[in-house]
KEKOLKOL-122569 format. One record per residue (C-alpha): z, x, y; residue number from 1; residue in three letters. Coordinates in nm, 2 decimals, always signed. Layout:
<pt w="Z" u="X" v="Y" nr="NUM" rest="ala"/>
...
// end
This chain:
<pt w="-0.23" u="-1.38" v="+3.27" nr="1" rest="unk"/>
<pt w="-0.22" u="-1.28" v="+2.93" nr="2" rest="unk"/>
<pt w="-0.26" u="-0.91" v="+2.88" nr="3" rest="unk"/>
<pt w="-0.58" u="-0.83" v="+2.68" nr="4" rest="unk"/>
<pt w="-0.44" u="-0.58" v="+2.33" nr="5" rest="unk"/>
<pt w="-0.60" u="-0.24" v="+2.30" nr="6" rest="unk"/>
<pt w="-0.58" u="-0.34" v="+1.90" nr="7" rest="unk"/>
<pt w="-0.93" u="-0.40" v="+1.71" nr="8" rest="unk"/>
<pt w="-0.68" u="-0.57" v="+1.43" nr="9" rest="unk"/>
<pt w="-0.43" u="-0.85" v="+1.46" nr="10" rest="unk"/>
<pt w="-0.30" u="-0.92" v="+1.09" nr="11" rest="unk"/>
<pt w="-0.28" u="-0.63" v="+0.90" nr="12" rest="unk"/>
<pt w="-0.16" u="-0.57" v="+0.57" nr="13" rest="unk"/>
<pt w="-0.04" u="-0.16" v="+0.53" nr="14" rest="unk"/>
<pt w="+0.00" u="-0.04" v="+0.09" nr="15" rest="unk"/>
<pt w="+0.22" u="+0.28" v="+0.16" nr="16" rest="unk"/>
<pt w="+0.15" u="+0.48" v="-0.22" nr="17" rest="unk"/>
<pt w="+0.39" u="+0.65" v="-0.40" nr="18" rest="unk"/>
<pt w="+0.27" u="+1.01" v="-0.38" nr="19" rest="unk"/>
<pt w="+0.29" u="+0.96" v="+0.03" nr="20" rest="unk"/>
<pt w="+0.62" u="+0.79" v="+0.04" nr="21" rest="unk"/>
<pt w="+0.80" u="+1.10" v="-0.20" nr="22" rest="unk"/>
<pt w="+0.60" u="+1.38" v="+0.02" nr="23" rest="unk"/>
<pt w="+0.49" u="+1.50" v="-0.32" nr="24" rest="unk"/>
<pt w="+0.86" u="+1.55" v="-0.47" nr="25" rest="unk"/>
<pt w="+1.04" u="+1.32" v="-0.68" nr="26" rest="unk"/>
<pt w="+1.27" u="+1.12" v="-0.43" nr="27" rest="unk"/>
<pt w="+1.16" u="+0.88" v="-0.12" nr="28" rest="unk"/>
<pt w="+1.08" u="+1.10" v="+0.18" nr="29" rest="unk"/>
<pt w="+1.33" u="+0.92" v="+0.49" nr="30" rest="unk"/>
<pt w="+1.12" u="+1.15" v="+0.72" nr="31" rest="unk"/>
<pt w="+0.79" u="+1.02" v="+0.61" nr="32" rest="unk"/>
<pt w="+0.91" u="+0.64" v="+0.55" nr="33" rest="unk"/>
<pt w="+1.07" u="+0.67" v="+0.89" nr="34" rest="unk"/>
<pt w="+0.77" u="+0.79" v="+1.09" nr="35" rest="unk"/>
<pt w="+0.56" u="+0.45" v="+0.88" nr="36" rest="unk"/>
<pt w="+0.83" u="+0.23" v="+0.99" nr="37" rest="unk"/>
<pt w="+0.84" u="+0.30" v="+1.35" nr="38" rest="unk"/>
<pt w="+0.42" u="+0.28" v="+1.37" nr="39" rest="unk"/>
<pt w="+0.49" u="-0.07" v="+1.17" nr="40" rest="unk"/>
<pt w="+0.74" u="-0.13" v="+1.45" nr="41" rest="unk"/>
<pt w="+0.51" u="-0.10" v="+1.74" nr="42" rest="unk"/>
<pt w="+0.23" u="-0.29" v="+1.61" nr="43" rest="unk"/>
<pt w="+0.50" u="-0.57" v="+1.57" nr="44" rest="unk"/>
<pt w="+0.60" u="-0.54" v="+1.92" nr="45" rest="unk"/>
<pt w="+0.25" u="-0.56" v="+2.06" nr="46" rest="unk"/>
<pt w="+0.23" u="-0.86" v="+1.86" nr="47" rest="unk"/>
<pt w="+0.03" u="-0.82" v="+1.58" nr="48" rest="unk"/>
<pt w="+0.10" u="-0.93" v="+1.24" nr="49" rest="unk"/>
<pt w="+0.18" u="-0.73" v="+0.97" nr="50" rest="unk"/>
<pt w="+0.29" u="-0.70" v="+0.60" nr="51" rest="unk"/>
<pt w="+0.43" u="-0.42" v="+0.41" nr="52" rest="unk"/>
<pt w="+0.28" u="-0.35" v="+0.04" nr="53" rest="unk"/>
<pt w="+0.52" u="-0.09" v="-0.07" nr="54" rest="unk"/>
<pt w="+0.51" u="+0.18" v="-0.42" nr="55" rest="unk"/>
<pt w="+0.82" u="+0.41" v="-0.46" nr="56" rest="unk"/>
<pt w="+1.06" u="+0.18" v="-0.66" nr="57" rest="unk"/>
<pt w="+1.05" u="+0.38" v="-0.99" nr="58" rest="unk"/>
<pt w="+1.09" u="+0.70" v="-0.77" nr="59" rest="unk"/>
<pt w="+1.37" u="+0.58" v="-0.64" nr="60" rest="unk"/>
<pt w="+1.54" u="+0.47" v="-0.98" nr="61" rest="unk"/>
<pt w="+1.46" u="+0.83" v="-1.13" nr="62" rest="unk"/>
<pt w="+1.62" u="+0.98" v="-0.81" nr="63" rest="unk"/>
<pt w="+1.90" u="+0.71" v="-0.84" nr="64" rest="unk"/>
<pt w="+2.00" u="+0.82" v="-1.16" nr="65" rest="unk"/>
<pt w="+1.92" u="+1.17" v="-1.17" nr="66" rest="unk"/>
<pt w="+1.65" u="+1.20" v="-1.39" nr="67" rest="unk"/>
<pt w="+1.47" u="+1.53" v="-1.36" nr="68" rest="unk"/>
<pt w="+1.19" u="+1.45" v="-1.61" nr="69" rest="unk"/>
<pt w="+0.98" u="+1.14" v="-1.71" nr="70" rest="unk"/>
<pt w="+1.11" u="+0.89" v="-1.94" nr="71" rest="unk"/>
<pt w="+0.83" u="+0.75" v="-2.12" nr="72" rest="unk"/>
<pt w="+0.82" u="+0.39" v="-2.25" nr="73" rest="unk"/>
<pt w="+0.75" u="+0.11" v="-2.07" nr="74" rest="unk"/>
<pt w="+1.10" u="-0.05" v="-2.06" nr="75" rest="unk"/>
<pt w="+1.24" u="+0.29" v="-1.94" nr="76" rest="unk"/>
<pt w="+1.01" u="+0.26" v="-1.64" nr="77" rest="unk"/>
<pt w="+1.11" u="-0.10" v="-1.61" nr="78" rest="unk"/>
<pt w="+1.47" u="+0.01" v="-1.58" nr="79" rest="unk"/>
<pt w="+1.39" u="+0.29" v="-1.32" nr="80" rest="unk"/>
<pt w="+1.18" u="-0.01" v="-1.08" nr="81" rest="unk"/>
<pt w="+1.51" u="-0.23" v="-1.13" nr="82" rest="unk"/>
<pt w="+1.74" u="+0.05" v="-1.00" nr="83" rest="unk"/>
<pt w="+1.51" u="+0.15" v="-0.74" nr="84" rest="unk"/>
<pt w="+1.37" u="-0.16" v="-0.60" nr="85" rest="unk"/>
<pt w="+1.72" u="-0.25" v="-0.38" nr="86" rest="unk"/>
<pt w="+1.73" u="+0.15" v="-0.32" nr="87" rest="unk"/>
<pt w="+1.35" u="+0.11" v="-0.17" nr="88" rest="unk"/>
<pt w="+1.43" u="-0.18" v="+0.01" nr="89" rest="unk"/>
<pt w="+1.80" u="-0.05" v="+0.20" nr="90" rest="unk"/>
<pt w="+1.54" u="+0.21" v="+0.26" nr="91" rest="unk"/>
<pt w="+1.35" u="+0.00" v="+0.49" nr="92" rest="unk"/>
<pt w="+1.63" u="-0.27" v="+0.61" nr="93" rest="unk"/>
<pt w="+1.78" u="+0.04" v="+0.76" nr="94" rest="unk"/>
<pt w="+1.51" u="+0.20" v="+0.95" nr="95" rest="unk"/>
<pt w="+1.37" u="-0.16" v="+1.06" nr="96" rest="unk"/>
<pt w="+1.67" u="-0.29" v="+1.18" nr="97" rest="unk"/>
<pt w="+1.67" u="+0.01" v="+1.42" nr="98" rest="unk"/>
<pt w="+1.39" u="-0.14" v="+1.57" nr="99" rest="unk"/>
<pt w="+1.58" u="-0.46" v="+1.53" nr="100" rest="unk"/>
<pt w="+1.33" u="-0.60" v="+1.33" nr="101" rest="unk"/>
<pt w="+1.43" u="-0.75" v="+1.05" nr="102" rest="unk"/>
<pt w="+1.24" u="-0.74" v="+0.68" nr="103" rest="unk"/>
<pt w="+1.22" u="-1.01" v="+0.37" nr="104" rest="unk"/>
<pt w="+1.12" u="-0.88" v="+0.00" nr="105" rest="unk"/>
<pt w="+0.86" u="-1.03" v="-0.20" nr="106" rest="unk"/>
<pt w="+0.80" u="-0.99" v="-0.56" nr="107" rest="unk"/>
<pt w="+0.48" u="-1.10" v="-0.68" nr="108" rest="unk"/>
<pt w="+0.26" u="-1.08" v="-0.99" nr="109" rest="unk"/>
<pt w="-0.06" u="-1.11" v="-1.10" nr="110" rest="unk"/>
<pt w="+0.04" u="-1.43" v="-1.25" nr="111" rest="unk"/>
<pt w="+0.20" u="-1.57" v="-0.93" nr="112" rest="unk"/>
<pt w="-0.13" u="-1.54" v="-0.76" nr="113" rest="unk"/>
<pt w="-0.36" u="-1.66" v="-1.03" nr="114" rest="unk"/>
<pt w="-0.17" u="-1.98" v="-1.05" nr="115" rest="unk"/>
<pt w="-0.27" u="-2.28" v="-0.76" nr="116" rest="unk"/>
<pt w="+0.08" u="-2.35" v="-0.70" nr="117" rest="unk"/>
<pt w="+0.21" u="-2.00" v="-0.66" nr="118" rest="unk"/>
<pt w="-0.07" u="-1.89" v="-0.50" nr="119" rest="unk"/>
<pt w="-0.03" u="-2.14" v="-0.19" nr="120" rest="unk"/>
<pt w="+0.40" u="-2.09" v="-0.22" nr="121" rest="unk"/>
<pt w="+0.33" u="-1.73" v="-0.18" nr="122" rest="unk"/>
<pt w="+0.11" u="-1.81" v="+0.11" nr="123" rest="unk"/>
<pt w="+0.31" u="-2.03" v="+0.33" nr="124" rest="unk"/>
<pt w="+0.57" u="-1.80" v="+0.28" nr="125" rest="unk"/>
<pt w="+0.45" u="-1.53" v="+0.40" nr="126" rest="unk"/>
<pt w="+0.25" u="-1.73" v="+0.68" nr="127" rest="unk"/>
<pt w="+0.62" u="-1.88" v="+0.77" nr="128" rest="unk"/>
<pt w="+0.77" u="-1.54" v="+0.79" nr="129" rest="unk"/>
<pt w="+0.50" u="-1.43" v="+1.00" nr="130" rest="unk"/>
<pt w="+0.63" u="-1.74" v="+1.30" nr="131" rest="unk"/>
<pt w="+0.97" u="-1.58" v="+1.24" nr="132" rest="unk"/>
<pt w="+0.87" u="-1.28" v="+1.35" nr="133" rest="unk"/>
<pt w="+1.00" u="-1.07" v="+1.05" nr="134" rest="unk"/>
<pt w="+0.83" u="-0.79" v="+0.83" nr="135" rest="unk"/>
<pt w="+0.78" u="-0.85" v="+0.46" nr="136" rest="unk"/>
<pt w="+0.82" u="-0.55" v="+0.23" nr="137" rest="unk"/>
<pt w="+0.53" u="-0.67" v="-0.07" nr="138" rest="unk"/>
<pt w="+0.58" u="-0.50" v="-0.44" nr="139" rest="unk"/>
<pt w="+0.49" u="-0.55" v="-0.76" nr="140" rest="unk"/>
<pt w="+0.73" u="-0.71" v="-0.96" nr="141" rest="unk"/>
<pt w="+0.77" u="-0.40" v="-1.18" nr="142" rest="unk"/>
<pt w="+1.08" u="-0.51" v="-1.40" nr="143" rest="unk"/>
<pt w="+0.87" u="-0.78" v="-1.57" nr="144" rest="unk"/>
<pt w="+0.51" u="-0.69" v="-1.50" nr="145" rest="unk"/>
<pt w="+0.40" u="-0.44" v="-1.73" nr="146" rest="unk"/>
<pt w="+0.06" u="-0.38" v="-1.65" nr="147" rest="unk"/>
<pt w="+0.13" u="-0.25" v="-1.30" nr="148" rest="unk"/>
<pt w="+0.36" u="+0.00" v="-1.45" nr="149" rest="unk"/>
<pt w="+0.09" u="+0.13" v="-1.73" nr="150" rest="unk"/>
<pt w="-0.14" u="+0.15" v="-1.45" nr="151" rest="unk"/>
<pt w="-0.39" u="-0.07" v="-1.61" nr="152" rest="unk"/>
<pt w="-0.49" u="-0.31" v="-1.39" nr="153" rest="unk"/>
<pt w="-0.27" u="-0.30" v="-1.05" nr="154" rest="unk"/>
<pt w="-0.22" u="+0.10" v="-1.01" nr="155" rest="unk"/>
<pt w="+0.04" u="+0.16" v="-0.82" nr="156" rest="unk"/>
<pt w="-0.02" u="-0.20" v="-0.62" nr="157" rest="unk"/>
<pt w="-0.37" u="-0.14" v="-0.44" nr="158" rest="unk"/>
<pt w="-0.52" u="-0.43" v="-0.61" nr="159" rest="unk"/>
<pt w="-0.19" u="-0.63" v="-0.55" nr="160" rest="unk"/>
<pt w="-0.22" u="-0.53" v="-0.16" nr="161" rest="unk"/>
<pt w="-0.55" u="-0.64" v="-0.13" nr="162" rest="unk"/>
<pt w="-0.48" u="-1.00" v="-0.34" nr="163" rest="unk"/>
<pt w="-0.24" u="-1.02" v="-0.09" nr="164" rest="unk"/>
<pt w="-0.43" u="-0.93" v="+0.21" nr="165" rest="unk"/>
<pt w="-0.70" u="-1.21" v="+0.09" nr="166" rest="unk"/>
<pt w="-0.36" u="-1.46" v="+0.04" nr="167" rest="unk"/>
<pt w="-0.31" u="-1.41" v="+0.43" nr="168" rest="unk"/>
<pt w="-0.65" u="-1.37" v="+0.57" nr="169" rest="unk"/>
<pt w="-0.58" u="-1.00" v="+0.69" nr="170" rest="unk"/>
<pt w="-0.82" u="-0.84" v="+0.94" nr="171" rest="unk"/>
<pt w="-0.75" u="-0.51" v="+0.81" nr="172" rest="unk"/>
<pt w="-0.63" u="-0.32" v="+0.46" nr="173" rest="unk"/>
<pt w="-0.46" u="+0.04" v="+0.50" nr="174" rest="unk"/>
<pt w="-0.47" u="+0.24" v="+0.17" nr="175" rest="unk"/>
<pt w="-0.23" u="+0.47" v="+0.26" nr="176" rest="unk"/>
<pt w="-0.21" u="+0.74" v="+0.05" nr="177" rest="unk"/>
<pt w="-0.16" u="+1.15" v="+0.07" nr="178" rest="unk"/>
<pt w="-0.57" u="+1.23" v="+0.08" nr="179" rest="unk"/>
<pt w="-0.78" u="+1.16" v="+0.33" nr="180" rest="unk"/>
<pt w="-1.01" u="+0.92" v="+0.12" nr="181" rest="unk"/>
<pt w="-1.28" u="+0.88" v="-0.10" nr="182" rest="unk"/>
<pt w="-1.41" u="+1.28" v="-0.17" nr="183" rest="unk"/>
<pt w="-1.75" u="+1.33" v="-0.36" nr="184" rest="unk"/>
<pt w="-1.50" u="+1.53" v="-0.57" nr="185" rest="unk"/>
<pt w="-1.13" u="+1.63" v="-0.55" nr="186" rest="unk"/>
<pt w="-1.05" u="+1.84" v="-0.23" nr="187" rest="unk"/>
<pt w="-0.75" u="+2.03" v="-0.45" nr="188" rest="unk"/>
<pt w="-0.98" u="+2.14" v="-0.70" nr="189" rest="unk"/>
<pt w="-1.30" u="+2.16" v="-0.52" nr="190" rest="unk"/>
<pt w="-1.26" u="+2.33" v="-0.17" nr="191" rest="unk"/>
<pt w="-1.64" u="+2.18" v="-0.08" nr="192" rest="unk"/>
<pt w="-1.61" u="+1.81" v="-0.15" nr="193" rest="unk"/>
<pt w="-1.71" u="+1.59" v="+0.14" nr="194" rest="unk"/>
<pt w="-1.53" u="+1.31" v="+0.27" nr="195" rest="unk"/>
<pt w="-1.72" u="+1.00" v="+0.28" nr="196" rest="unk"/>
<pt w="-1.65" u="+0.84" v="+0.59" nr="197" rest="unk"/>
<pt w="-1.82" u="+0.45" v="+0.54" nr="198" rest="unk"/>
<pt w="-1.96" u="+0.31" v="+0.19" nr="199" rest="unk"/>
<pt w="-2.13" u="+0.02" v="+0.28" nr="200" rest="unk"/>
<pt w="-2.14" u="-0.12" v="-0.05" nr="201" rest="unk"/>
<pt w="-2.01" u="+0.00" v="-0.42" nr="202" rest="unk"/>
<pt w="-2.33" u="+0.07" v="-0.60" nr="203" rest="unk"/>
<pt w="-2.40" u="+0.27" v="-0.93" nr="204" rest="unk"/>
<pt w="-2.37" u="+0.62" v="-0.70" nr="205" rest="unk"/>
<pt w="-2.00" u="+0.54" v="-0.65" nr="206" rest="unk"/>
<pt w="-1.92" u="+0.44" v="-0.97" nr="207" rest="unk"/>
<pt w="-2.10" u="+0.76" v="-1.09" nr="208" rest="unk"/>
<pt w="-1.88" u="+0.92" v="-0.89" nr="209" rest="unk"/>
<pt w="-1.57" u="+0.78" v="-1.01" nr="210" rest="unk"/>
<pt w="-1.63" u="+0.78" v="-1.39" nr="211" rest="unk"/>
<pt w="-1.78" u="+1.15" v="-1.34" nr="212" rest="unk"/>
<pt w="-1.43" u="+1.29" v="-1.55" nr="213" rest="unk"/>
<pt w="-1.54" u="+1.62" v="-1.45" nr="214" rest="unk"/>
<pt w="-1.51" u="+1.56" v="-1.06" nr="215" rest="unk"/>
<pt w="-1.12" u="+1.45" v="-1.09" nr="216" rest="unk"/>
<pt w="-1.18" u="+1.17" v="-0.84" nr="217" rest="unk"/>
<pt w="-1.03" u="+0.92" v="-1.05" nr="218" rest="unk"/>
<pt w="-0.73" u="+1.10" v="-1.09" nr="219" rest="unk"/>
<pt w="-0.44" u="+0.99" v="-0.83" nr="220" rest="unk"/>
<pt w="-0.50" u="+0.63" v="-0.84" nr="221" rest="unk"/>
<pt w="-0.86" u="+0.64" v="-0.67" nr="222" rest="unk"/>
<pt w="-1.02" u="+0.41" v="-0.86" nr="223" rest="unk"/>
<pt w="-0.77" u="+0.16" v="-0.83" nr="224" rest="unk"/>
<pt w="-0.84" u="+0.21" v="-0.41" nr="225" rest="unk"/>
<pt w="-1.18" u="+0.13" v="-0.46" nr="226" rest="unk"/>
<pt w="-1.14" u="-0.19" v="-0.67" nr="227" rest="unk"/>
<pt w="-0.88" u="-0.31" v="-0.41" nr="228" rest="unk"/>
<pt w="-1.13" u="-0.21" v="-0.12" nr="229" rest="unk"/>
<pt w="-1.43" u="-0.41" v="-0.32" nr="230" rest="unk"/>
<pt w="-1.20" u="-0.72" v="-0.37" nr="231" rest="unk"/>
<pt w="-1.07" u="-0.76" v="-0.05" nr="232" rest="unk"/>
<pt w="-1.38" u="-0.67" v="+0.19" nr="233" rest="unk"/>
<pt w="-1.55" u="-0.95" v="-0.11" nr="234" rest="unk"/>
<pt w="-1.35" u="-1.19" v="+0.16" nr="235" rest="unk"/>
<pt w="-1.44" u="-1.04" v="+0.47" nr="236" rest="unk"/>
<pt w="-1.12" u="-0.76" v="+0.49" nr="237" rest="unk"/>
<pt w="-1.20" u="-0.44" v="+0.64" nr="238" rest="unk"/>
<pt w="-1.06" u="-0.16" v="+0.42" nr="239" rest="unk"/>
<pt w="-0.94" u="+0.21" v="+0.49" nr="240" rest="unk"/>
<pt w="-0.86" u="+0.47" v="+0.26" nr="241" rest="unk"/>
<pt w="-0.65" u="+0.73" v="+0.49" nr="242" rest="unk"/>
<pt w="-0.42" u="+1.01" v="+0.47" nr="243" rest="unk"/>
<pt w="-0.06" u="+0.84" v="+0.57" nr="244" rest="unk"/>
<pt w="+0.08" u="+1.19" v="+0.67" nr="245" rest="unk"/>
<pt w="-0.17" u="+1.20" v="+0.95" nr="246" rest="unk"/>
<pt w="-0.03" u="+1.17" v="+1.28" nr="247" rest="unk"/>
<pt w="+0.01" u="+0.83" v="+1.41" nr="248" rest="unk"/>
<pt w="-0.25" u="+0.71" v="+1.16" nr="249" rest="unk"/>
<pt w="-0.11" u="+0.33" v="+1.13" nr="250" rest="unk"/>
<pt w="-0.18" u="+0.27" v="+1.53" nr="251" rest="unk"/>
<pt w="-0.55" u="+0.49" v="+1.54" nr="252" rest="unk"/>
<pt w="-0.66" u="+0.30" v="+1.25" nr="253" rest="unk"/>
<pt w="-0.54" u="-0.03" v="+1.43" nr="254" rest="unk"/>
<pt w="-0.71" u="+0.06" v="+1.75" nr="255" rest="unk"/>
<pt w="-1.04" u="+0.13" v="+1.56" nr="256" rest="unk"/>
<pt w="-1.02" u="+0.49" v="+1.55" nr="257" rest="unk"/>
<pt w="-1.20" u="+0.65" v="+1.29" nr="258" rest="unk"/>
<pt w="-0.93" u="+0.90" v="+1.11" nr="259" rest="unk"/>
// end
């Protein structure tokens, strides 16, 4: 008799951001990628289905190579996601594998998911991998897409995790990101902003809210969450915008658990 899952979600893609997976400094936390891995690891031995979307690769160049300030220029940047990208992913071959679960890497664009053919190549793959029973570590193909890196259109891959949660049909989209989601203001600045726990529907009062310059909630890549989150729940996804230094967030927010 086949044991009935205490999991609301089955496929689930999970975007781990930058700020969370540095803990706020300028290298990759192992502690904080260590703790995502092994809630990534459980899900996958319940059987669920799941797909990394992972940030950190130009953090992981600058820490690489030493850099102690910001190299501006967009092929500098380029160069730091080249260095970093097989830093990121040793990252996560290593703590996986201690789980013995083993990972693939995907580097997509914009452009591989506008086109038919790449669109439906980047599917089956990722549909394949999921009968394999292996974990796929998603990023943005930094080294030759630039507008992800000028944070013009991707910002720091939400809108890339939630293409790719529409690619695979997802259940569920985890923004996971070091605030707890979307504030009427910015919590560091302004001790009395309010969480908003559910928007049913981004109307003129949320995007108010977000071009309000004065309130800062733009700032730290928010807007870019809420684009991803009206993209993908446009196909039926159900989106959360969580605090990824919570405890044991990845399996609450699984279970249905409001965080």
């Amino acid at each position: 008799m086949k044991k009935e899952s205490s999991f609301l979600y089955h496929r689930i893609v999970a975007k781990f951001g930058t700020g969370l997976l540095t803990a706020g400094t300028g290298h990759l936390s192992h502690e904080v990628i260590s703790r995502l891995v092994a809630q990534v690891a459980q899900l996958h031995s319940e059987g669920l289905e799941l797909v990394v979307v992972s940030s950190g690769a130009i953090a992981a160049g600058r820490s690489k190579l030493g850099l102690t300030r910001k190299i501006r220029g967009i092929p500098y940047k380029q160069v730091l996601a080249s260095v970093g990208q097989s830093r990121l992913m040793q990252t996560y071959e290593q703590l996986f594998s201690q789980h013995d679960i083993t990972v693939a890497q995907a580097l997509l664009t914009k452009t591989d998911l506008s086109d038919r053919a790449g669109y439906l190549n980047a599917r089956n793959t990722l549909l394949a991998l999921f009968e394999l029973r292996v974990i796929c570590i998603v990023n943005e193909n930094d080294v030759v897409a630039v507008d992800e890196i000028q944070e013009a259109k991707f910002g720091d891959n939400d809108n890339l995790s939630a293409m790719v949660a529409n690619l695979i049909d997802a259940d569920l989209l985890l923004l996971l990101t070091d605030i707890g989601g979307l504030y009427t203001a910015d919590p560091y600045i302004y001790p009395n902003a309010r969480l908003i726990p559910q928007v049913e529907r981004t109307g003129a009062d949320i995007e108010c809210l977000l071009a309000d310059s004065h309130t800062g909630v733009g700032t730290g890549g928010m807007i870019t969450k809420v684009e991803a989150a009206r993209l993908a729940t446009a196909s039926g996804v159900t989106v959360v915008i969580a605090d990824g230094r919570e405890k044991d967030v990845i399996l609450r927010l699984a279970r249905g658990e409001a965080v």
